[in-house]
C-alpha positions in Angstrom: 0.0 0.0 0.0 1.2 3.4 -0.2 3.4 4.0 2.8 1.8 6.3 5.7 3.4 6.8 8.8 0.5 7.9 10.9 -3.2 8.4 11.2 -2.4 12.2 12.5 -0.9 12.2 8.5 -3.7 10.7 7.1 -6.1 12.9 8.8 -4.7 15.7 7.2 -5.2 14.9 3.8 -8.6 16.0 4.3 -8.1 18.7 1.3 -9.3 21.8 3.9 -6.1 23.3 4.1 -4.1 21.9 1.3 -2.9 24.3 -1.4 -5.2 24.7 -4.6 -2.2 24.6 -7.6 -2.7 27.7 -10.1 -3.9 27.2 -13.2 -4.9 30.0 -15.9 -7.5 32.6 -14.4 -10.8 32.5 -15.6 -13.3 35.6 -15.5 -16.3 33.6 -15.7 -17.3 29.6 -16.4 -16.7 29.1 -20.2 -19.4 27.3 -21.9 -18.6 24.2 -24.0 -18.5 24.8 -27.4 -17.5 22.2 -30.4 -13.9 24.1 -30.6 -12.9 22.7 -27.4 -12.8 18.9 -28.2 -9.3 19.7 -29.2 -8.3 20.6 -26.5 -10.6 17.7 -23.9 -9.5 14.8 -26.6 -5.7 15.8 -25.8 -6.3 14.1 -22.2 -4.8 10.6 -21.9 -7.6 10.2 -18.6 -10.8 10.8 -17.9 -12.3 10.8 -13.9 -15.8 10.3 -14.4 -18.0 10.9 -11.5 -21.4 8.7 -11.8 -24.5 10.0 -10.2 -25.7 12.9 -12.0 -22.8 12.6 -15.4 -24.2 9.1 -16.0 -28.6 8.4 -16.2 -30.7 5.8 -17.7 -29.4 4.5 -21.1 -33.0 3.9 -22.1 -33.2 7.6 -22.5 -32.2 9.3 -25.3 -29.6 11.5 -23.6 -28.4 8.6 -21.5 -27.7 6.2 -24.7 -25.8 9.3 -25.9 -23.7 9.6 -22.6 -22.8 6.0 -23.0 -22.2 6.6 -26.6 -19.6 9.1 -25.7 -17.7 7.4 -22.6 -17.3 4.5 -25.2 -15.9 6.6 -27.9 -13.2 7.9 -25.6 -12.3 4.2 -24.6 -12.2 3.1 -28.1 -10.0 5.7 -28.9 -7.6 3.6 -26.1 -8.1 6.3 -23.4 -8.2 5.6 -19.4 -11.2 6.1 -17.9 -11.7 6.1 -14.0 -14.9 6.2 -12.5 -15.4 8.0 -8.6 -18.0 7.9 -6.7 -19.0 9.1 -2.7 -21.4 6.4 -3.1 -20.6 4.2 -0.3 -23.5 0.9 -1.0 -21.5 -0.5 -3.7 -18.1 -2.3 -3.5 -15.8 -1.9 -6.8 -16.9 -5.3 -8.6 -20.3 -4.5 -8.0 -19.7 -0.9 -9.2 -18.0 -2.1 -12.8 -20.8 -4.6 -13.1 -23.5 -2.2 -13.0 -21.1 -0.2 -15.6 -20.6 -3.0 -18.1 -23.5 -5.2 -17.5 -26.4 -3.2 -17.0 -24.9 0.6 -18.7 -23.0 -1.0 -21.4 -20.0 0.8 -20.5 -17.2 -0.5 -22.5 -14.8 -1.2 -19.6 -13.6 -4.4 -20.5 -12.3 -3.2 -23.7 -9.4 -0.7 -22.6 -6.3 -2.4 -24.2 -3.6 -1.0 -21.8 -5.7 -2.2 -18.8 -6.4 -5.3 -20.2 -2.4 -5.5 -21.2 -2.0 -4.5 -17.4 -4.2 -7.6 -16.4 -3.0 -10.0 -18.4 -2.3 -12.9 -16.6 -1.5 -16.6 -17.8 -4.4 -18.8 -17.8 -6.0 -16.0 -16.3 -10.3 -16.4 -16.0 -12.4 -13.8 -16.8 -13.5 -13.2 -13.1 -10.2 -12.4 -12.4 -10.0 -9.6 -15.4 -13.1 -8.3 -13.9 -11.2 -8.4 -10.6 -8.5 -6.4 -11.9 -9.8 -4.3 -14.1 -12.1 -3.2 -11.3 -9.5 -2.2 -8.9 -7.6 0.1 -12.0 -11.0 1.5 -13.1 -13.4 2.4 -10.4 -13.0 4.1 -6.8 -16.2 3.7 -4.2 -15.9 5.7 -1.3 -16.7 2.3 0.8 -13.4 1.3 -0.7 -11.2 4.5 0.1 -12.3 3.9 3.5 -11.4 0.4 3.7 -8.1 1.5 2.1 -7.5 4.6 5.0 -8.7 2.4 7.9 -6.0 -0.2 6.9 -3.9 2.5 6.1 -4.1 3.9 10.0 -4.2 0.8 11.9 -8.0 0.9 12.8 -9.3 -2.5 13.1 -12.5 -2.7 14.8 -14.2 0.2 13.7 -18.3 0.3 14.2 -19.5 1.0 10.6 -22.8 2.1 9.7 -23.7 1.8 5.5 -26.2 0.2 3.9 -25.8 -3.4 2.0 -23.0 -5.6 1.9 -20.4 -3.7 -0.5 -18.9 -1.9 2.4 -18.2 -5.5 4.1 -16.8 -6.6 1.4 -14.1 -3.8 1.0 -13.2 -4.1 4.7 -12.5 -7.9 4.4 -10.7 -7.3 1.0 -8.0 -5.0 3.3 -8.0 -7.4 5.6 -10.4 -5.9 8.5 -12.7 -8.8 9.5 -13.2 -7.6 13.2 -15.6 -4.7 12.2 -18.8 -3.7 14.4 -21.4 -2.8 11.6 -25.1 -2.2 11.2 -25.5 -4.3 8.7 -24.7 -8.3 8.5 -21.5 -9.0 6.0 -24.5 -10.3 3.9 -25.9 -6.8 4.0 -29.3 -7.4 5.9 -30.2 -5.0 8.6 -29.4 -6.0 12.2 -32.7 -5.4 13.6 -31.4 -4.3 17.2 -30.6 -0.8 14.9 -34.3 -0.6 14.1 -35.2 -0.1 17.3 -36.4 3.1 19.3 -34.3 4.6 21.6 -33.4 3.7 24.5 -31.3 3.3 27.5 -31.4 -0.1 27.1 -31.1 -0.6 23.7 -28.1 1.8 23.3 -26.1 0.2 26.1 -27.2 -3.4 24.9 -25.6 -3.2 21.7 -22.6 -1.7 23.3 -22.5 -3.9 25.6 -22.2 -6.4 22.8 -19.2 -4.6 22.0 -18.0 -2.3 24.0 -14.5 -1.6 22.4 -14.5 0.2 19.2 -11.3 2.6 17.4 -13.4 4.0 15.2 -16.9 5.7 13.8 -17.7 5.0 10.2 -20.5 7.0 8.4 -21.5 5.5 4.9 -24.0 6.0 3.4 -27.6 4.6 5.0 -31.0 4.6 4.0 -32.3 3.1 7.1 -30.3 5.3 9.7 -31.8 5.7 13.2 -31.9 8.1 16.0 -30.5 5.2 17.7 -27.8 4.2 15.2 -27.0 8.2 15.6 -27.1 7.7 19.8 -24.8 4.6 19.8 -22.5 6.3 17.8 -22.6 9.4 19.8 -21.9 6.9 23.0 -19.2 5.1 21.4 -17.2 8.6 21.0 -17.9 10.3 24.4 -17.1 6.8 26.2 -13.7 6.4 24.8 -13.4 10.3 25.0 -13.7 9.6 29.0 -11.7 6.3 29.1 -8.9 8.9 27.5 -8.7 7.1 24.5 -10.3 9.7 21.6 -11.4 7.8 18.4 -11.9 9.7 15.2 -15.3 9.6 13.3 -14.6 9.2 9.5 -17.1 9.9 6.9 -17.2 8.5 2.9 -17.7 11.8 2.0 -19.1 15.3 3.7 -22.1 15.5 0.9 -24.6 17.9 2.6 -27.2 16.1 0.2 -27.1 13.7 -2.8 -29.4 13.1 -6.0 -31.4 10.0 -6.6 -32.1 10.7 -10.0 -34.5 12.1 -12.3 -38.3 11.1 -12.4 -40.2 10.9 -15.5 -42.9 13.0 -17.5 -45.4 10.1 -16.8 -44.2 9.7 -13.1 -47.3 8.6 -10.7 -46.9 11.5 -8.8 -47.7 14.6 -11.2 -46.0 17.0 -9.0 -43.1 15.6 -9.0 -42.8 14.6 -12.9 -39.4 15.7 -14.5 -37.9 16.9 -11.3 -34.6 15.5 -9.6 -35.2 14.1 -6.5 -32.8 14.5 -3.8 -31.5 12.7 -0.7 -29.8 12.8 2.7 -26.0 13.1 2.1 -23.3 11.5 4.1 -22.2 14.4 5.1 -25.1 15.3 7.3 -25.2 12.0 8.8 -21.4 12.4 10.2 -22.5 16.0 11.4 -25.6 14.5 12.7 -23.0 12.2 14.8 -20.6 15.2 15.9 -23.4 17.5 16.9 -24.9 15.1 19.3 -21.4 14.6 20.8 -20.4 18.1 21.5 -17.4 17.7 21.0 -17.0 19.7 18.0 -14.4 17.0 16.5 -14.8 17.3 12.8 -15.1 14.0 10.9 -11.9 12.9 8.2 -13.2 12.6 4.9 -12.5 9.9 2.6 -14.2 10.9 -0.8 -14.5 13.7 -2.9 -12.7 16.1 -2.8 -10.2 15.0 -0.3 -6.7 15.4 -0.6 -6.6 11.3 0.6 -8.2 10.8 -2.6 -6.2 12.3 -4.7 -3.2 10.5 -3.0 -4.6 7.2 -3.8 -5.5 8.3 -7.4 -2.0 10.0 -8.4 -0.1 7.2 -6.6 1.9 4.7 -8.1 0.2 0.9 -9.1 3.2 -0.7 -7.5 2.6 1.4 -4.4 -1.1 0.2 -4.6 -2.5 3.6 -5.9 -3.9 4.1 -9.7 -1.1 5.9 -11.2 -3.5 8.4 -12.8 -0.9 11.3 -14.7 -3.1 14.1 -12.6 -1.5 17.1 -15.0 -3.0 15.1 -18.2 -6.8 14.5 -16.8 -10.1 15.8 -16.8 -12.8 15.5 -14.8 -16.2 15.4 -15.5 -18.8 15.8 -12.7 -21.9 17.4 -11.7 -21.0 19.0 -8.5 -19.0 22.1 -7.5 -18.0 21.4 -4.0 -16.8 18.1 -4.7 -15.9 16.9 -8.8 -14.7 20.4 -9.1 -13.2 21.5 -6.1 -11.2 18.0 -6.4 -9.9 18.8 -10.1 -8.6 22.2 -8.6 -6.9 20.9 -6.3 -5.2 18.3 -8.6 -4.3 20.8 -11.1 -6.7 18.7 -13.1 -8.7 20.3 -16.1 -12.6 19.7 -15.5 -16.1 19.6 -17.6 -19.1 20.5 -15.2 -22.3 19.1 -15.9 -25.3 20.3 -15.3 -27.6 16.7 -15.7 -27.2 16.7 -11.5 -26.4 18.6 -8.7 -25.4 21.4 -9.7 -28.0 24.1 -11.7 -27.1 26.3 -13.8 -29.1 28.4 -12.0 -26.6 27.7 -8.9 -23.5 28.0 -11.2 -24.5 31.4 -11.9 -24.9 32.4 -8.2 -21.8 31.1 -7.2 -19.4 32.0 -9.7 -18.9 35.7 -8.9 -18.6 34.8 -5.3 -15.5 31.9 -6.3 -11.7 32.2 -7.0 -10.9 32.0 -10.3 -9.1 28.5 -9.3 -12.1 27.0 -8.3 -14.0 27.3 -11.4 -14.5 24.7 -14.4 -12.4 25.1 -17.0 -15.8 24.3 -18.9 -19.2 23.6 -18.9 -22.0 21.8 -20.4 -25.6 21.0 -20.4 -24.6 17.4 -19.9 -21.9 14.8 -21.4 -24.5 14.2 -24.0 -23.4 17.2 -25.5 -19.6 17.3 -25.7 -19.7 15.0 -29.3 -22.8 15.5 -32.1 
C-alpha cells in the first residue's frame, strides 16, 4: 500500500487546508463549445463521476452519454470512474457499468495489457480491471482504515459492498449495522433507548473508530450509539476519530419521469440525505465539536490514492493530463482544482445552472470549471 506513517498524516489529507495549484484565471465559467474537443481529446484520462454525469441509457440522452464514454475508450483512453457512493463495492460498481450501462470497460487495451495474466479467468479480469478503473468511497475507506491501523471500527452503511471492501484489506473484526450479507441487524431498528443503546454496546463495548457510509435506514439510535461510542472512549482517554465517505450535505437520486405517478413531481430531480449530514448529525450530538476525516471527494486522501503509483497500490492516474467530469461544485470540481486537473461541469445533477450562476462571482478564479455543459451528451454530435 502506499506508505503512511500515521493516522495524524492521514487525517490531514482531508483537502481543507491543502494548497489549490494555479492554473490560468478565468473571468467567468466558459461554456462548452465544439472548438474545445481539441483541447478535452488531448487528455490521456478521464475521472468520471457517476451519479448525476451518468442516467438511464434507455433515454435518449443517456444512450448518448454512454455513446460518448465508449468513444473515448475506443479511442484507447483511461477512464476512471469515482463515486461518494458508499452501498456499492468496486466489482459490483463495474458490473453495473458494463453489465447493466453498457460501459465498455472491459475493452481498454492498456488495462487489459496490465491484467494479463496466464491462464488467467475472466472473473479475475473483472477483478482487476475493477481495482484500476473504479474508486467507491466504501473502498477509500477500507483503504484509510488499513492504512491507520484501525481495526475494529463500528460502521454504519447500507448493503454488503462496504463489508466486502473491509475484508478485501483485511479488516474482519468490524462492528457494523449491517450483517457481512448486508441485511439489517434489527437491534438498529429499534427506538431509543437506555437499554437498547447500552445493549448493543455492551455487545461490543470496544470500538477505534466511527464509520459514516452511506444509510438509507439510519436511526436516531444508530445516531445515539455512535454518539456513545465517541464520548465513552473520550472519557476512558482514548479519543477515536469519526470518519465519513464523504461530507455530501445532500445527494441526488435521479430524475423522475414525464409520466411519473406523482404529477407534482414529474421531470424533477429528487434529492437525498448526504453522508455528510449524517457524520455532522454524529458530531453535533457529541459536542465535541471534532470534525469527521473525509475519505471521498474532494479529499486530498483521494487524490493521494488516485495519483499514486500501481506498485505502491494507488492508480497511477498522470493528474497534469486529466479531466474530470462531474456534476458537483464542491466536490468533482473542487477535487480537479486541487489536482491541477482540467474539469467539464455538468449540469444533468447537482449542480444548476441556476446555482452555477450564483456562485461563480462569489469563487476564485481556481475554483472554477475550466468548462461547462448541459450534460456529457453534449460534448460529441
Amino acid at each position: 500500500g502506499v506508505a503512511v506513517t500515521s493516522i495524524e498524516r492521514l487525517s490531514n489529507l482531508d483537502g481543507d487546508d491543502h494548497a489549490v495549484p494555479t492554473r490560468p484565471s478565468l473571468q467567468r465559467c466558459v461554456t462548452w463549445v465544439p472548438d474545445h474537443r481539441v483541447e478535452f481529446d488531448a487528455a490521456d484520462s478521464y475521472i468520471f463521476s457517476f451519479h448525476g454525469v451518468v442516467c438511464d441509457p434507455e433515454t435518449e440522452m443517456g444512450a448518448k452519454i454512454i455513446r460518448n464514454i465508449n468513444r473515448l475508450i475506443a479511442n484507447n483512453k483511461r477512464i476512471v470512474f469515482i463515486t461518494n457512493d458508499s452501498t456499492m463495492s468496486r466489482e459490483t460498481f463495474f458490473e453495473r457499468l458494463t453489465l447493466k450501462l453498457g460501459i465498455n470497460m472491459m475493452e481498454t487495451p492498456t488495462r487489459l495489457q496490465q491484467c494479463q495474466i496466464e491462464n488467467s479467468s475472466e472473473q479475475d479480469l473483472k477483478s482487476c480491471l475493477s481495482r484500476l478503473s473504479v474508486v467507491t468511497s466504501c473502498f477509500t475507506c477500507a483503504w484509510f482504515l488499513k492504512q491507520a491501523g484501525i481495526r475494529r471500527p463500528f460502521v454504519i452503511c447500507q448493503g454488503k459492498g462496504f463489508c466486502e471492501e473491509l475484508e478485501n484489506e483485511g479488516i474482519r473484526n468490524y462492528v457494523a449495522v449491517v450483517n457481512p450479507d448486508g441485511s439489517r441487524k434489527p437491534e438498529f431498528l429499534k427506538p431509543v433507548s437506555k437499554e437498547n443503546i447500552t445493549r448493543i454496546i455492551e455487545r461490543a463495548p470496544d470500538v477505534d473508530a466511527i464509520v459514516v457510509g452511506w444509510d438509507h435506514q439510519l436511526t436516531a439510535l444508530t445516531i445515539a450509539v455512535a454518539a456513545q461510542y465517541i464520548r465513552r472512549n473520550d472519557q476512558r482517554n482514548k479519543p477515536i476519530p469519526i470518519i465519513s465517505c464523504s461530507m455530501d450535505a445532500a445527494g441526488v437520486m435521479g430524475w423522475t419521469s414525464s409520466t411519473y405517478g406523482a404529477p407534482l413531481f414529474q421531470n424533477r430531480k429528487i434529492h437525498t440525505i448526504g453522508i455528510g449530514t449524517m457524520a455532522h448529525a454524529i458530531c453535533g450530538c457529541t459536542e465535541l465539536h471534532r470534525p469527521p476525516i473525509d475519505v471521498g471527494k474532494p479529499s486530498e486522501m483521494l487524490l493521494e490514492y488516485l495519483r499514486s503509483p500501481t506498485e505502491q497500490g494507488g492508480l497511477g492516474v498522470d493528474l497534469a493530463s486529466a479531466v474530470v467530469v462531474g456534476d458537483n461544485l464542491k466536490t468533482d470540481i473542487r477535487l480537479a482544482c486541487q489536482g491541477g486537473m482540467r474539469s467539464l461541469l455538468v449540469l444533468s445533477g447537482v449542480t444548476s445552472r441556476e446555482q452555477l450562476q450564483r456562485k461563480e462571482g462569489d469563487m476564485e478564479a481556481n475554483h472554477l470549471p475550466t468548462w461547462v455543459v448541459d450534460s456529457f451528451a453534449d460534448v460529441y454530435d
